[in-house]
C-alpha positions as CSV (number, residue, x, y, z in Angstrom):
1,X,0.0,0.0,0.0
2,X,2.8,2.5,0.9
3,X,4.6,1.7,-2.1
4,X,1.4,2.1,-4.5
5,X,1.0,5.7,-3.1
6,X,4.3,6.9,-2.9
7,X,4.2,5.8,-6.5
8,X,1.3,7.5,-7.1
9,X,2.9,10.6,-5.2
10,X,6.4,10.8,-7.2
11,X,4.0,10.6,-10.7
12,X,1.5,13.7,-9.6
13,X,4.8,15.9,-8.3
14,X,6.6,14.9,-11.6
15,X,2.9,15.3,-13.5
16,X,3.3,19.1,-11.5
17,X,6.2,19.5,-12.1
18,X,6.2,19.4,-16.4
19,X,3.2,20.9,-16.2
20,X,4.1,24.0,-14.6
21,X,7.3,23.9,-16.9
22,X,5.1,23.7,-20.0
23,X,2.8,26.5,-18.5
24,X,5.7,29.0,-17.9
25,X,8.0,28.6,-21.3
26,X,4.2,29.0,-23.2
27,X,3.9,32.2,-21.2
28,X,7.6,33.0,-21.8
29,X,7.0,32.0,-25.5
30,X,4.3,34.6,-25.6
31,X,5.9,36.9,-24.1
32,X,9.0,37.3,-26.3
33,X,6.6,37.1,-29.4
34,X,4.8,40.0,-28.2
35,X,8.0,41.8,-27.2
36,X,9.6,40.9,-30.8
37,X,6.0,42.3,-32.8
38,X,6.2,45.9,-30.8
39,X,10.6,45.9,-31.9
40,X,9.8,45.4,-35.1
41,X,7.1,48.3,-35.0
42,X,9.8,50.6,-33.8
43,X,12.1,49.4,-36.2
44,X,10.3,50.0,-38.8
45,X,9.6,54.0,-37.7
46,X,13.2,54.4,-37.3
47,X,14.1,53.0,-40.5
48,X,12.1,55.5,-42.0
49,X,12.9,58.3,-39.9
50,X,16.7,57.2,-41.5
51,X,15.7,57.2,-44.9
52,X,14.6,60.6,-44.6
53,X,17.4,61.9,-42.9
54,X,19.7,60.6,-45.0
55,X,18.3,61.9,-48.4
56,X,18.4,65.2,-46.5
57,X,22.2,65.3,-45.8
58,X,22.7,64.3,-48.9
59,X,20.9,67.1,-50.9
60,X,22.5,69.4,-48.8
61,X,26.0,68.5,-49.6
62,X,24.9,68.8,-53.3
63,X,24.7,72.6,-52.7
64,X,26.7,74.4,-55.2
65,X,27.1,77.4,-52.8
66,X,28.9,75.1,-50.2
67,X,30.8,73.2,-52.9
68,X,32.2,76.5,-54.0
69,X,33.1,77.8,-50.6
70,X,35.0,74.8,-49.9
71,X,36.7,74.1,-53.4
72,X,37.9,78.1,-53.6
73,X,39.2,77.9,-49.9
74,X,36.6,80.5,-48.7
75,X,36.1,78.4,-45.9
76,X,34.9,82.2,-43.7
77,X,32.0,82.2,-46.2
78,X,31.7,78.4,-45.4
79,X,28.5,78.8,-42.7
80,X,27.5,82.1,-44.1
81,X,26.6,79.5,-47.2
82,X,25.2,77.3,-45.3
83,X,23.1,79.1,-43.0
84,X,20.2,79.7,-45.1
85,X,20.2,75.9,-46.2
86,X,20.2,74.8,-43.1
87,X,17.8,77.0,-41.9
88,X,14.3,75.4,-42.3
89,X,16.2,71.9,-40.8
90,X,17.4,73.4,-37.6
91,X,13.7,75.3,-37.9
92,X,12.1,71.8,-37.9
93,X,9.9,73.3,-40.2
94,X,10.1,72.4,-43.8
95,X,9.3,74.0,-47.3
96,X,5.9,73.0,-47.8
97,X,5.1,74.5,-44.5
98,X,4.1,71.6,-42.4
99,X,6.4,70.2,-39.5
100,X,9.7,68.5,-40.5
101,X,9.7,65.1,-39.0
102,X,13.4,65.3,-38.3
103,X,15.1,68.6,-36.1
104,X,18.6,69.2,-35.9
105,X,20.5,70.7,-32.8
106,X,23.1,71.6,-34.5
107,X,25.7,71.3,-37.4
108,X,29.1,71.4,-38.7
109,X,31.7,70.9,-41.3
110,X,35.0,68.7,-41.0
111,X,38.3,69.6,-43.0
112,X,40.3,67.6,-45.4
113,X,41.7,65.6,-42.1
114,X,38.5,65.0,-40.5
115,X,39.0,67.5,-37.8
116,X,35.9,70.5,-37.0
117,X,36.2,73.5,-38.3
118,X,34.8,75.9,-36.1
119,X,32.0,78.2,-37.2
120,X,31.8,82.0,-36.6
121,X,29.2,82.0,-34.0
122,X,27.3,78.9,-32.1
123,X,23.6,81.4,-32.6
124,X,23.2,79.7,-36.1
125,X,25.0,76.5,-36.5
126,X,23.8,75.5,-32.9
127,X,26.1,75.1,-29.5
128,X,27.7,72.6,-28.9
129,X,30.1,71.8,-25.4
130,X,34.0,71.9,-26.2
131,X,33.6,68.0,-25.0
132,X,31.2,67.2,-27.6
133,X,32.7,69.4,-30.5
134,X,36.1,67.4,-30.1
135,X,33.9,64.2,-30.4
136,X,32.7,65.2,-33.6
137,X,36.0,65.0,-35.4
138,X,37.1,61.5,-37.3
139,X,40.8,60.0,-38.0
140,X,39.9,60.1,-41.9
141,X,37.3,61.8,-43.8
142,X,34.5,59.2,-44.6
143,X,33.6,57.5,-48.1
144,X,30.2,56.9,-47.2
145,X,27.6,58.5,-44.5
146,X,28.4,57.9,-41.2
147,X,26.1,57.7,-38.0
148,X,27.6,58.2,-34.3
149,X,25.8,59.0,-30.5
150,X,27.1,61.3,-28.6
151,X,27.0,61.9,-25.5
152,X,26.7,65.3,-24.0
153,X,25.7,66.4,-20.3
154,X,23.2,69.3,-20.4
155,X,22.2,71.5,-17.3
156,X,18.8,70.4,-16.0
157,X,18.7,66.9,-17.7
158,X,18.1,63.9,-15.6
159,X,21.5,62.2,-16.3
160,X,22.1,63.6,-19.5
161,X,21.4,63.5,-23.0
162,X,22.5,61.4,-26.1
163,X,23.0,62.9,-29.4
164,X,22.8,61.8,-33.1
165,X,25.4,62.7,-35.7
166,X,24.8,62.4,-39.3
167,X,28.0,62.7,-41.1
168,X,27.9,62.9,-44.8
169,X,31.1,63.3,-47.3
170,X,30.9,66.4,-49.7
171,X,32.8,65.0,-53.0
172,X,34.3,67.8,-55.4
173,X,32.8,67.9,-58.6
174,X,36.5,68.6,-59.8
175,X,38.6,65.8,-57.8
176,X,35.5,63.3,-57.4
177,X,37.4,62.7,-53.9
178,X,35.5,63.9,-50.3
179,X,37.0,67.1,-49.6
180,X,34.7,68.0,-46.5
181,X,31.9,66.0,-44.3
182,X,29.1,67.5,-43.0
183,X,28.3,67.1,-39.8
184,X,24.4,67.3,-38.6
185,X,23.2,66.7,-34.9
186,X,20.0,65.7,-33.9
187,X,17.4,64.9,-31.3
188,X,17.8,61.3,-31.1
189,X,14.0,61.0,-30.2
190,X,14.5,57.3,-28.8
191,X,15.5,57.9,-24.9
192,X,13.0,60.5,-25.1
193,X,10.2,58.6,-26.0
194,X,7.7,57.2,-24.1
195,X,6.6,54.2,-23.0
196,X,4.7,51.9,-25.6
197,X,1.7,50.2,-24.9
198,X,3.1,46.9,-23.8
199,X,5.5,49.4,-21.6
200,X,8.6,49.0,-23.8
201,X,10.9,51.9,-22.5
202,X,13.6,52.7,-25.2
203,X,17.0,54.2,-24.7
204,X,21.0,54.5,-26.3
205,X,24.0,52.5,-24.4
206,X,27.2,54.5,-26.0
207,X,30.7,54.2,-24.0
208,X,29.2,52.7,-20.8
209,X,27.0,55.8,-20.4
210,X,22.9,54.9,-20.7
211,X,20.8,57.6,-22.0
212,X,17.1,56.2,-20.9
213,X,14.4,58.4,-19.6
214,X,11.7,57.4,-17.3
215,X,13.4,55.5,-14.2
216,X,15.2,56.3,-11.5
217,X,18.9,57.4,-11.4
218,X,19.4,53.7,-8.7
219,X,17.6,52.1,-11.3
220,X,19.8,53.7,-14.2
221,X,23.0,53.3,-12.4
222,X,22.1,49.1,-11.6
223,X,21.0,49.0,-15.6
224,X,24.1,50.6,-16.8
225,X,25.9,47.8,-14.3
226,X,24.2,44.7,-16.1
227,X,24.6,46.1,-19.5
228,X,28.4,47.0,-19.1
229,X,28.8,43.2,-18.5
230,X,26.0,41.9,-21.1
231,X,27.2,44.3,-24.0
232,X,31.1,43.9,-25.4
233,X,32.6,46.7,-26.9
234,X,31.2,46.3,-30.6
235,X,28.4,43.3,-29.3
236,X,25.2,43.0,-28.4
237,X,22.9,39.8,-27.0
238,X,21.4,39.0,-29.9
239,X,18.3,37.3,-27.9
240,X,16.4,39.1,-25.3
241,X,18.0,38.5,-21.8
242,X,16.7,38.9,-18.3
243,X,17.8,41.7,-15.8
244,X,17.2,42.6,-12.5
245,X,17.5,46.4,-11.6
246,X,15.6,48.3,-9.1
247,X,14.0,45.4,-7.1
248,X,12.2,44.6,-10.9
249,X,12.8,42.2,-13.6
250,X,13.4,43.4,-17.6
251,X,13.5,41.7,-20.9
252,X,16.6,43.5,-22.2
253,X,17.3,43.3,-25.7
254,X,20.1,45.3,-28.0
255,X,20.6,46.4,-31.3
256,X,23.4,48.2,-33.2
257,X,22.5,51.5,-34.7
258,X,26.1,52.2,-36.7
259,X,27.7,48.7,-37.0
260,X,30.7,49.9,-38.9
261,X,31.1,53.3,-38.0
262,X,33.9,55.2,-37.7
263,X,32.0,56.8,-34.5
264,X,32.3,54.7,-31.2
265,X,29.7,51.7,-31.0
266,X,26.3,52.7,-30.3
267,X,23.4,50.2,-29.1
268,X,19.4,50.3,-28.9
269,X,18.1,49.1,-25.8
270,X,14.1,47.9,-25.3
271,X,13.5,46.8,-21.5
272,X,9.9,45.1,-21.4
273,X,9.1,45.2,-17.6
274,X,8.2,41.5,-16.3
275,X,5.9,42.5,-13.5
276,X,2.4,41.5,-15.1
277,X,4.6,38.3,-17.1
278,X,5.5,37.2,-13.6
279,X,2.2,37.9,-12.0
280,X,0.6,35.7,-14.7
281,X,2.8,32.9,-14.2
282,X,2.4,32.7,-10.3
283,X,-1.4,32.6,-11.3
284,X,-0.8,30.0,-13.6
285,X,1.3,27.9,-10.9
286,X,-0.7,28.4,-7.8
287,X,-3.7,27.0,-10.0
288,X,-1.3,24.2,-11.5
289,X,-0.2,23.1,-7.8
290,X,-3.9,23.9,-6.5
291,X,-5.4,21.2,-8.9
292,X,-2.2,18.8,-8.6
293,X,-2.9,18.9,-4.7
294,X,-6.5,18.0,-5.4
295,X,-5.4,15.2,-7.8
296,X,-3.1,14.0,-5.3
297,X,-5.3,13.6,-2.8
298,X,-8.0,11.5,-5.3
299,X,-4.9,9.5,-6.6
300,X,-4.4,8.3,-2.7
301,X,-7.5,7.8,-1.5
302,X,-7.7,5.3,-5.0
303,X,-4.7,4.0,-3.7
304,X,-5.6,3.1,-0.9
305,X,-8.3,1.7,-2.1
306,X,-6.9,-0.5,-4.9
307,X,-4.4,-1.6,-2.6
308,X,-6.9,-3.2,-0.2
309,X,-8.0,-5.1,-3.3
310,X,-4.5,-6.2,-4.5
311,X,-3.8,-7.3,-1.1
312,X,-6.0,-10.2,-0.7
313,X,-5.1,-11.9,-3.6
314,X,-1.2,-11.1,-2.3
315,X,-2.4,-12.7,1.1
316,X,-3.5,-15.9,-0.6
317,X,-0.6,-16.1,-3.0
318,X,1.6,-15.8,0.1
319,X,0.0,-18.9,1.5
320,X,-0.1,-20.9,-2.1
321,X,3.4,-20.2,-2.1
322,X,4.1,-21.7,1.3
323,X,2.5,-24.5,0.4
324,X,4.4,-24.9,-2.5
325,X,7.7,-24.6,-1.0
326,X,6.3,-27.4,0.9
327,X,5.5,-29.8,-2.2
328,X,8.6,-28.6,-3.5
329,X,10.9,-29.7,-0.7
330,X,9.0,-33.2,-0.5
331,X,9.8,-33.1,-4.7
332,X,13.6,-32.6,-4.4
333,X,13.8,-35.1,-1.4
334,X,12.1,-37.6,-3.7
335,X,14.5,-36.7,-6.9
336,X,17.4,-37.0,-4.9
337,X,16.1,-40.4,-3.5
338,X,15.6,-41.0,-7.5
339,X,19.2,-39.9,-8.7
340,X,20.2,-42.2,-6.3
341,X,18.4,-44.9,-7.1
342,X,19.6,-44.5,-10.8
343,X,23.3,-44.4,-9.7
344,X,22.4,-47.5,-7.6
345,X,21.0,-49.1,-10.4
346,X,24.2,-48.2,-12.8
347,X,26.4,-49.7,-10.8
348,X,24.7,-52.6,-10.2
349,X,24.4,-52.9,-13.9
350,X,28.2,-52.1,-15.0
351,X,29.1,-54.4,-11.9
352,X,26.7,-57.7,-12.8
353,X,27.9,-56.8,-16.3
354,X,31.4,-57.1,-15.7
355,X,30.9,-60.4,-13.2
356,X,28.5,-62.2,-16.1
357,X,31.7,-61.3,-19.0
358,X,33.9,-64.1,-17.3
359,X,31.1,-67.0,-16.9
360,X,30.1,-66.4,-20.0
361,X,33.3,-66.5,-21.9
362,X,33.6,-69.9,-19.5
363,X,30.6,-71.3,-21.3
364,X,32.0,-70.3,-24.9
365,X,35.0,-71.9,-24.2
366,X,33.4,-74.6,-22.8
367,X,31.0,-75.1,-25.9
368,X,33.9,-74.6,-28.5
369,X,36.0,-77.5,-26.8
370,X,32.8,-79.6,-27.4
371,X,32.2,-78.6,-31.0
372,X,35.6,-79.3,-31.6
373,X,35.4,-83.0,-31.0
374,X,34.6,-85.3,-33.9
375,X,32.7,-88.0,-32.2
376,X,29.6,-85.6,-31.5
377,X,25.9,-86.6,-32.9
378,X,24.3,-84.4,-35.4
379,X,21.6,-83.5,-33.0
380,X,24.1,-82.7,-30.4
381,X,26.4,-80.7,-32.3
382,X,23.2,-78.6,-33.6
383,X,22.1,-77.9,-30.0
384,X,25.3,-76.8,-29.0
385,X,25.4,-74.3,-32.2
386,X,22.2,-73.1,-31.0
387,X,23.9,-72.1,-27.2
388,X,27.2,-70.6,-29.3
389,X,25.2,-68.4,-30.7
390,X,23.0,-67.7,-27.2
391,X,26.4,-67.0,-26.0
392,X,26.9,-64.8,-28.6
393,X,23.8,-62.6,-28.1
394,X,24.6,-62.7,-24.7
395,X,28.1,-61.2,-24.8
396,X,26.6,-58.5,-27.3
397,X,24.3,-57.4,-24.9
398,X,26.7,-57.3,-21.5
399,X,28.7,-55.4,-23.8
400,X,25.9,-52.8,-24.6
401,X,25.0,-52.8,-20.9
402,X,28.2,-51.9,-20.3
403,X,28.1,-49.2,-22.8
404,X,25.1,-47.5,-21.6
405,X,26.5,-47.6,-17.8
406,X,29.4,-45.9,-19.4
407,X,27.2,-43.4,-20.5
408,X,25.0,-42.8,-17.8
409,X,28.1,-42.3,-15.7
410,X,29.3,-39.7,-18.2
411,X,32.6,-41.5,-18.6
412,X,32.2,-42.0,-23.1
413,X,33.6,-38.9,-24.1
414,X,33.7,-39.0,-28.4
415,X,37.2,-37.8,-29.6
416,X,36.2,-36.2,-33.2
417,X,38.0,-36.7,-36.1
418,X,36.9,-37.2,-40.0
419,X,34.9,-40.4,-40.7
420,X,33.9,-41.1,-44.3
421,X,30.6,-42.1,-44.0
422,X,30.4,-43.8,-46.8
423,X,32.9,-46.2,-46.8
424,X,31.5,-46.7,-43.2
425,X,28.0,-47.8,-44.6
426,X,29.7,-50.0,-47.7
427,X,31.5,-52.2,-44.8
428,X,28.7,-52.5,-42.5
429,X,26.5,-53.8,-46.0
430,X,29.7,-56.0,-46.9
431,X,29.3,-58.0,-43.5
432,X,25.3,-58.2,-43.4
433,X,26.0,-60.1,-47.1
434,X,28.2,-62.9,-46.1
435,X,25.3,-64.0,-43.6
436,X,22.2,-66.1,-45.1
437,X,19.5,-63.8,-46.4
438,X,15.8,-65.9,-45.8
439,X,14.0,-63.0,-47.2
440,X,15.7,-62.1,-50.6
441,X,16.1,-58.6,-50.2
442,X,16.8,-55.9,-52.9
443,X,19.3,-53.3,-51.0
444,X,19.4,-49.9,-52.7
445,X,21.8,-47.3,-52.0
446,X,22.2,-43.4,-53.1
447,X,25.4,-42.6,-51.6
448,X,27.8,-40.0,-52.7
449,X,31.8,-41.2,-53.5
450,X,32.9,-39.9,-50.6
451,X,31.5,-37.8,-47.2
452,X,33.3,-37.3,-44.1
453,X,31.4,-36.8,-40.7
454,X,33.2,-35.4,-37.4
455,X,33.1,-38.7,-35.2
456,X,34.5,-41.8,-33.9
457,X,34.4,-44.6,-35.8
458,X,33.8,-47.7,-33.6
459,X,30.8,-45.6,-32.4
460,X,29.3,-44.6,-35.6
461,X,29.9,-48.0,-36.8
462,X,27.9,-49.1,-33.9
463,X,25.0,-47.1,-34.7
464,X,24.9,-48.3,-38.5
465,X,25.1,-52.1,-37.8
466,X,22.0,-51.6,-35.5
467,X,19.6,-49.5,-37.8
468,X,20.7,-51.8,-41.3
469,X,20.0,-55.0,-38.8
470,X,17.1,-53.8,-37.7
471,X,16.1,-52.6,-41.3
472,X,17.0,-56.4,-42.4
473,X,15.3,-58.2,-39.3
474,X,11.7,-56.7,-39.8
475,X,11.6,-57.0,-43.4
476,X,9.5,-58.8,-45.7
477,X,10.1,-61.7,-48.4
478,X,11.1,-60.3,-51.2
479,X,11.0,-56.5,-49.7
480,X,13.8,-54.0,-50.1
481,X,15.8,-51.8,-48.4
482,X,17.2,-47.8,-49.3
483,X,20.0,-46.7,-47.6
484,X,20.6,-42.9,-48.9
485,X,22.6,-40.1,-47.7
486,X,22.6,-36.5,-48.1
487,X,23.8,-33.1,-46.4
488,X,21.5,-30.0,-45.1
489,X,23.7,-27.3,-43.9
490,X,26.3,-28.7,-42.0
491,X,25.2,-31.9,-41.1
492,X,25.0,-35.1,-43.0
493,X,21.5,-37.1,-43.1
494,X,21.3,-40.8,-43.8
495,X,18.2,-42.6,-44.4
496,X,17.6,-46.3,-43.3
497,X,14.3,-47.2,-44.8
498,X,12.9,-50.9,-45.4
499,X,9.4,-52.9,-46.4
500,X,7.8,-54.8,-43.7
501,X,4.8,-54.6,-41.5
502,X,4.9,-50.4,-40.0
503,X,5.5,-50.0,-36.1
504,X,1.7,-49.1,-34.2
505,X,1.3,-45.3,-33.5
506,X,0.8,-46.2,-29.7
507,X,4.3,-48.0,-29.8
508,X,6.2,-45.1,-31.6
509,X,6.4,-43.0,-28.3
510,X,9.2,-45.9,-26.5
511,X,10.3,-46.3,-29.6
512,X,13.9,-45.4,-28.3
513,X,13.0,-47.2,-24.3
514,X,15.5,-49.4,-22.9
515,X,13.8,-52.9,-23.3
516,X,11.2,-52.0,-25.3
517,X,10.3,-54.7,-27.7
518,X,7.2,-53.9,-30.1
519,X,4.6,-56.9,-31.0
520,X,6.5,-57.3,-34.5
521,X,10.0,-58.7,-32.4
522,X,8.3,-61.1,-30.4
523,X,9.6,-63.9,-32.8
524,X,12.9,-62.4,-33.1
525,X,16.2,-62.0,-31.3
526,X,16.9,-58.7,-29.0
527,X,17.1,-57.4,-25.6
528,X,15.1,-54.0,-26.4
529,X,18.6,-51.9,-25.8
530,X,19.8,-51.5,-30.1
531,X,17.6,-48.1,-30.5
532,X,18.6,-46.4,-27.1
533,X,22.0,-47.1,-27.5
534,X,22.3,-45.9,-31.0
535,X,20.4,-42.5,-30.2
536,X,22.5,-42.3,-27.3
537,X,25.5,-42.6,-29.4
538,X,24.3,-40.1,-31.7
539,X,23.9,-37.5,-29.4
540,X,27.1,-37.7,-28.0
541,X,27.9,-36.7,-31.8
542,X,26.0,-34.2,-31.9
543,X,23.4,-35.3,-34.1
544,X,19.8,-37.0,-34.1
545,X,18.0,-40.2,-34.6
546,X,14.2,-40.1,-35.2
547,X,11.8,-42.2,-36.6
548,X,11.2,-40.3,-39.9
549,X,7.9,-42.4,-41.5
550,X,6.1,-45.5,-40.2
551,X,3.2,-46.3,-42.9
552,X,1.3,-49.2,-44.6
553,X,4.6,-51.5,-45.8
554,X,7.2,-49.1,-45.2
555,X,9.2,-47.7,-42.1
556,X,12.2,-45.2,-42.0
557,X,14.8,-43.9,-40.1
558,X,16.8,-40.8,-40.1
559,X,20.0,-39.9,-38.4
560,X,21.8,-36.8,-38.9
561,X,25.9,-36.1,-37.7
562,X,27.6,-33.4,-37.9
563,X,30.3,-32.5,-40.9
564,X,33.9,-32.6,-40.8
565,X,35.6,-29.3,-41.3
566,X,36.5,-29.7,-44.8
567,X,33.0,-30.5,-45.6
568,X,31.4,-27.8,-43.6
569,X,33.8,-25.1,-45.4
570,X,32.4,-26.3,-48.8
């Protein structure tokens, strides 16, 4: 039972557990969508606010009044020139009478080496701090337009303003090489702006200084902390990452407003506030573990309840299995009593095998000595032919007796070397032909020239003189007998077949007893130990003898060794 619901426990906290995982990186998922739809809004306002800008600077270069006060060296005329150009931009009112959606602070013009050249007065061109005016300069005048940030610390700001410098090369028509830049400065209108409607607060990271309106100077000062350690010197995240500033937590993401400039690195920062994403996802939890609680609860009290069930049949399984240790105890005293009852009767067989050899080969003696004498009557002599060859039957089967003891103390062990079969099976035929043949049989043979077997050869030779004289003793007159041999894989199958009256289906299952002896062998000589000898033999080779058919007038046998190397390799 306390296993079941601690089960039941781990799965409803692990249940929890992904659950409230899932919940919270859906949230989060949403989250960043929605933060990633209101950049790209921004984005694409400040991509046209640069469009504009820039087709500005660059009519204003154009201007042939400019070009000629720079290309004549009247560089005293230089913002006399472009004072009334510049007017309606640093105005913010343009041509056509409607508000110019770009306003410039200030401007001015760079020298052949990139440094400022100063105007007359700061009333038209715009002021601009000593610090700042030094900024302005570059190493090299510029190829292309260039965009910086510059920082500047006004009077009354809260922590200072950022502003942005559009610097565009004036090429002479003479040279086609820049001989001047204009420099324009502008309102950056980012750190400025407000917040959006998902509160995205906007502002410029530029040399460690944070221009970003709206929060305190703690929380600017523990922003400008994170950032200096998120943002490399020409780097930027390039996926939104949390912050913590201020006792709140921000999605803080970067981009690079002048990658490649010849101004310092300048960075757009968007800080979504987490306080309603968080909120949201301690709902979602609290109802998560609220309705995992309740499932726990349900999951144990079904627990309980299932275990009460489960337990009974436990309870009586417990007993069964008592019992049957019981039965099983009383079974392995009674197999051991068995095994030794077996090796009891091994022995006794090996040893009354072994004491009959010498009284028997006594009585053979005996009845050659008698046959050997001249003087003996027909009749006698034919009775003592009959007990040689009792004698003989006799010693045959103290010698398989002996065999099978052998074998049943595990003491036969095969030694395996290459047999031909074949030659194996034309000697055992060559015997069974010398000896008289009351049925006139037709033997038929389908044997390859040659085919070795892994085996011994007493043994194997063994095992064919009992199936061909079994296959010659149970024949018919005038029947036949097949002897044919093949190979399947690597093993070699011979088939003993032969005519005669088919062995009983209820007899077939001892087939391979020890002294079994079918109705057919009644009338003929045998101890019932030929069959379980030979299978025995076989499977100490590693092979298989089976009764293969049984029908009507014909009965066949099939037994199966294993090849020799050289045949197994073919």
């Amino acid at each position: 039972m306390a296993a079941i619901m601690l089960v039941v426990a781990l799965l409803t906290v692990a249940g929890l557990s992904i659950a409230a995982r899932s919940a919270v990186a859906g949230a989060e998922r949403e989250l960043h969508a929605e933060f990633r739809a209101a950049l790209d809004a921004l984005n694409t306002a400040r991509e046209v606010r640069a469009l504009h800008l820039a087709q500005r600077c660059r009519l204003l270069v154009e201007n042939s009044r400019i070009h000629a006060a720079l290309e004549d060296d009247a560089l005293d005329l230089l913002y006399i020139s472009a004072r009334d150009e510049l007017s309606d931009l640093m105005a913010a009112t343009s041509a056509a009478g409607r508000g110019s959606p770009v306003r410039a602070r200030f401007y001015r013009f760079l020298d052949a080496r990139g440094s400022v050249i100063l105007p007359p007065n700061d009333y038209d061109a715009g002021a601009v701090s000593r610090d700042q005016s030094s900024r302005l300069g570059l190493s090299h005048l510029p190829v292309e337009a260039q965009i910086g940030f510059i920082p500047q610390l006004r009077e009354g700001a809260d922590g200072g303003e950022i502003d942005e410098v559009v610097t565009t090369p004036i090429v002479s028509t003479e040279s086609n090489r820049a001989i001047a830049a204009l420099v324009v400065g502008l309102a950056t209108e980012i750190s400025t702006a407000s917040p959006g409607r998902n509160g995205i607060r906007r502002g410029l990271w530029v040399e460690g200084h944070l221009d970003l309106a709206g929060v305190s100077a703690v929380t600017r000062s523990e922003l400008a902390q994170a950032m200096t350690a998120l943002f490399p010197v020409s780097a930027a995240p390039s996926t939104a990452t949390t912050i913590e500033a201020g006792g709140r937590r921000f999605l803080l993401l970067g981009q690079p407003l002048n990658r490649g400039s010849l101004y310092p690195a300048a960075f757009e920062v968007f800080l979504y506030p987490l306080d309603a994403s968080a909120a949201e996802q301690s709902r979602v939890r609290w109802e998560i573990l609220g309705g995992g609680a309740l499932f726990l609860l349900v999951g144990m009290v079904a627990s309980h309840l299932i275990a009460v069930r489960l337990s009974r049949p436990v309870e009586r399984l417990a007993i069964d299995s008592e019992a049957n240790a019981t039965e099983r105890s009383r079974a392995e005293a009674a197999l051991e009593l068995t095994q030794a009852e077996l090796e009891r009767s091994a022995r006794f067989s090996a040893n009354a095998s072994h004491q009959l050899k010498t009284p028997v080969a006594v009585l053979r003696a005996g009845l050659d000595e008698l046959l050997a004498r001249d003087d003996l009557p027909p009749a006698i002599r034919e009775e003592l032919v009959g007990l040689v060859g009792e004698t003989t039957r006799f010693t045959g089967m103290i010698e398989e007796l002996l065999l099978l003891s052998r074998m049943d103390a595990g003491r036969v062990r095969i030694e395996f070397l290459p047999v031909d079969l074949v030659h194996l099976v034309e000697s055992c035929l060559d015997d069974f032909s010398v000896l008289p043949d009351p049925f006139g049989l037709d033997i038929i043979t389908r044997l390859p020239q040659s085919l070795e077997v892994a085996g011994e050869k007493r043994y194997l030779s063994h095992v064919l003189q009992n199936l061909v004289e079994n296959a010659r003793n149970y024949n018919r007159a005038r029947g036949r007998i097949e002897i044919a041999l093949r190979t399947e894989g690597a093993m070699a199958i011979l088939s003993i077949g032969n005519t005669g009256r088919s062995i009983p289906r209820s007899h077939q299952a001892h087939l391979f007893d020890r002294f079994h002896r079918g109705a057919a062998a009644e009338n003929l000589p045998g101890h019932g130990l030929g069959l379980n000898l030979a299978r025995e033999l076989v499977r100490l080779h590693r092979g298989e003898l089976r009764l293969a058919t049984s029908v009507e007038d014909w009965t066949e046998f099939q037994v199966s060794f294993p090849l020799a190397i050289e045949n197994s390799s073919l």
